[in-house]
N, C-alpha and C positions, 0 to 999 in steps of 0.2 A: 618557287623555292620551298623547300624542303626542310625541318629541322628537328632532326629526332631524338629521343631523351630514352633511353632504359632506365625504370627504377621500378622499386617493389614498394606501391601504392599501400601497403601496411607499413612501410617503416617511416617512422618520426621523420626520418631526416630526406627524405622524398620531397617538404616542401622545401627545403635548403635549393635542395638539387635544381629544383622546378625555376626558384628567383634564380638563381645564378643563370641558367640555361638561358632566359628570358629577358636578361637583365637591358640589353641595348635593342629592344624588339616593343612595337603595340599591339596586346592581343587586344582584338575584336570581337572575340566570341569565343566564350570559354564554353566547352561538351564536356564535364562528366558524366560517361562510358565504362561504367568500372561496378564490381561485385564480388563478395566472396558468398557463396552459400552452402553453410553446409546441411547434410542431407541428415538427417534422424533424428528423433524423438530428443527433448532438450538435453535432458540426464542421459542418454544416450551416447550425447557427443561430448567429446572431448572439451575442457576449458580452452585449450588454445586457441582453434578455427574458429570459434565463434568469437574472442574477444578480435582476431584476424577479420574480420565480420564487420565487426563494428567498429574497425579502424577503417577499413573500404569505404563502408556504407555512412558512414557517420563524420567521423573525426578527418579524416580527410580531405571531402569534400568543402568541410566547413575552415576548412585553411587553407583550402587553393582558392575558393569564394572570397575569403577575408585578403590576400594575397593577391588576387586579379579585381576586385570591385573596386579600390581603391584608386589605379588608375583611371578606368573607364568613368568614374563619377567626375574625377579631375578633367578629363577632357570633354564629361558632356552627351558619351555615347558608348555603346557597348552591349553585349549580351550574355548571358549565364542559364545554362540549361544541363538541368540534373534529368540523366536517363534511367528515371524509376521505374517503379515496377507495380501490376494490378495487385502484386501482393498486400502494398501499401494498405488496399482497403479492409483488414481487419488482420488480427490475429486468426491463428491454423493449429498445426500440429508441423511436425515435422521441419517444418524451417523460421524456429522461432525468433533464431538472430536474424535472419534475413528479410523476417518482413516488418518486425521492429528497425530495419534502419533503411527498409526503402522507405518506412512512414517518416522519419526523421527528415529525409531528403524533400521528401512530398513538403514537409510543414516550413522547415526552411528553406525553400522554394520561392514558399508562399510570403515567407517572412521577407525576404530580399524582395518578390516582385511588390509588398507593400513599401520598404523603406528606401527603394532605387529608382523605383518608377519616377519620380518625380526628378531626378538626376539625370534622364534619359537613356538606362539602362534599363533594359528587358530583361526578366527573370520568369524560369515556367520550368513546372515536370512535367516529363511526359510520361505518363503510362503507359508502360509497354505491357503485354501480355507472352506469351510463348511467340519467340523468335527463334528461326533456324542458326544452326550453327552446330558445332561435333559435341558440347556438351550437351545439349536438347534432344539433340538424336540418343545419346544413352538416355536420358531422360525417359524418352518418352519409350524405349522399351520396355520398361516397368508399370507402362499404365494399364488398366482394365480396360478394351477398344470396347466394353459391352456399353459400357456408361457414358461413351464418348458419341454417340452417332445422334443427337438430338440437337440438330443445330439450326434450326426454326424456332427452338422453345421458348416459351415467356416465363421461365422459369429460370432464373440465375444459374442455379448451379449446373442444370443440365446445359445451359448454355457455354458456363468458363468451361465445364468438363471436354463439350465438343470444340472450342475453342485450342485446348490442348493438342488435339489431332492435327491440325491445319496452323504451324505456326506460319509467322510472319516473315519475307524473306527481309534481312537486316538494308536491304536498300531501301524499302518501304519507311522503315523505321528512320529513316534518317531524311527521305524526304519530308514526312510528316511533320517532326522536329521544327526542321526549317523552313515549312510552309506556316509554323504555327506561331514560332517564337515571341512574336510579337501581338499575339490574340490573348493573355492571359494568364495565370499564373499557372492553371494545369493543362494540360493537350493529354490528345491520344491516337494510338499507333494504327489501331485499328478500330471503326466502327463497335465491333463486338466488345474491345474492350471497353471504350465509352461506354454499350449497352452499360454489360456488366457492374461497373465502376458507379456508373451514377445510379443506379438502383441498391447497392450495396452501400454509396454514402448516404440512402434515403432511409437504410432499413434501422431499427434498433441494435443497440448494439450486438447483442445476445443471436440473432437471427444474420448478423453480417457475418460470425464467429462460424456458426454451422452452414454457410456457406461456402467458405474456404475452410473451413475442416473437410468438408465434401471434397471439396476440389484437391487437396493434398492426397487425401485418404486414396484419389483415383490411384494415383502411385502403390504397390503390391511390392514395393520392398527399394532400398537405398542403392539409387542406380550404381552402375560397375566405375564410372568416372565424375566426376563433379567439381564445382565453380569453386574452386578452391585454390 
């Protein structure tokens, strides 16, 4: 069985929508699967898309969380899994709402798999890196392929850079998820991004920063379409 909801995950009244929808139903495992990012330098972009951004990436999440943990703790079982992003691991350039609220996700994540665990509900992000799909593909028309071909390197950035070239097909990303859910508060989509991710949660701050500044900067200009 089947039951499916249209609503524009930026508007306030989306979580209305989401209880009523839900209302004679027990969910079991809640996937946020959702993003808005937009593409260019902060002053760049417009004030709208970006606070659209942080209604995505942030504010909504944390009231379908508040909205669906409430049952599942009442009954004793359940699970919550925010599909983050490697951006989470540091600020960049170029998509500064974006990776300000896949960190938000990452941390409230980590908050919920602290204060639900014990309730028997599983909480975890997963970090994704570049997964396929029609916005990724304009994506990645904009990239430098010269900085992309290093994909043996023990070097971070040459690593997310070649990481870029070879996204992940979104089945992957979903098995992963659900192989993982119950292992912890963060998973990850693909090997490379765990590389990447956990040497980037090792580095100083200052040196995670010029890693994903590297990694954005691959980009040579604001692709033709976008997570918007």
């Amino acid at each position: 069985e089947v039951r499916t909801l249209a609503a524009d995950l930026t508007d306030p009244d989306v979580i209305d929508k989401v209880s009523a929808a839900i209302a004679d139903i027990d969910v079991g495992l809640f996937v946020y699967n959702a993003a808005v990012a937009p593409a260019g330098r902060f002053l760049d972009v417009a004030l709208a898309p970006q606070l659209a951004s942080i209604a995505a990436n942030c504010s909504t999440p944390l009231a379908l969380c508040h909205l669906l943990a409430r049952p599942m703790v009442a009954r004793g079982h359940g699970g919550i899994a925010l599909v983050g992003s490697n951006a989470a691991n540091a600020g960049a350039v170029k998509f500064a709402a974006y990776h300000a609220g896949k960190a938000f996700q990452w941390i409230l994540a980590e908050s919920l798999w602290a204060e639900l665990g014990d309730d028997g509900v599983d909480a975890t992000c997963i970090f994704v890196g570049a997964t396929d799909g029609a916005n990724y593909r304009f994506f990645m028309e904009t990239l430098d392929t010269e900085l992309c071909d290093k994909t043996d390197s023990q070097d971070p950035l040459e690593r997310a850079r070649a990481r870029l070239m070879k996204p992940t097909p979104p089945e992957q990303v979903a098995t992963a998820l659900y192989d993982q859910i119950g292992s912890g508060p963060v998973c990850f989509a693909d090997p490379d991004d765990e590389w990447v991710s956990r040497r980037c949660m090792a580095m100083e701050r200052v040196d995670a920063i010029k890693v994903w500044r590297g990694v954005q900067e691959t980009s040579l200009r604001v692709p033709d379409k976008q997570a918007l």
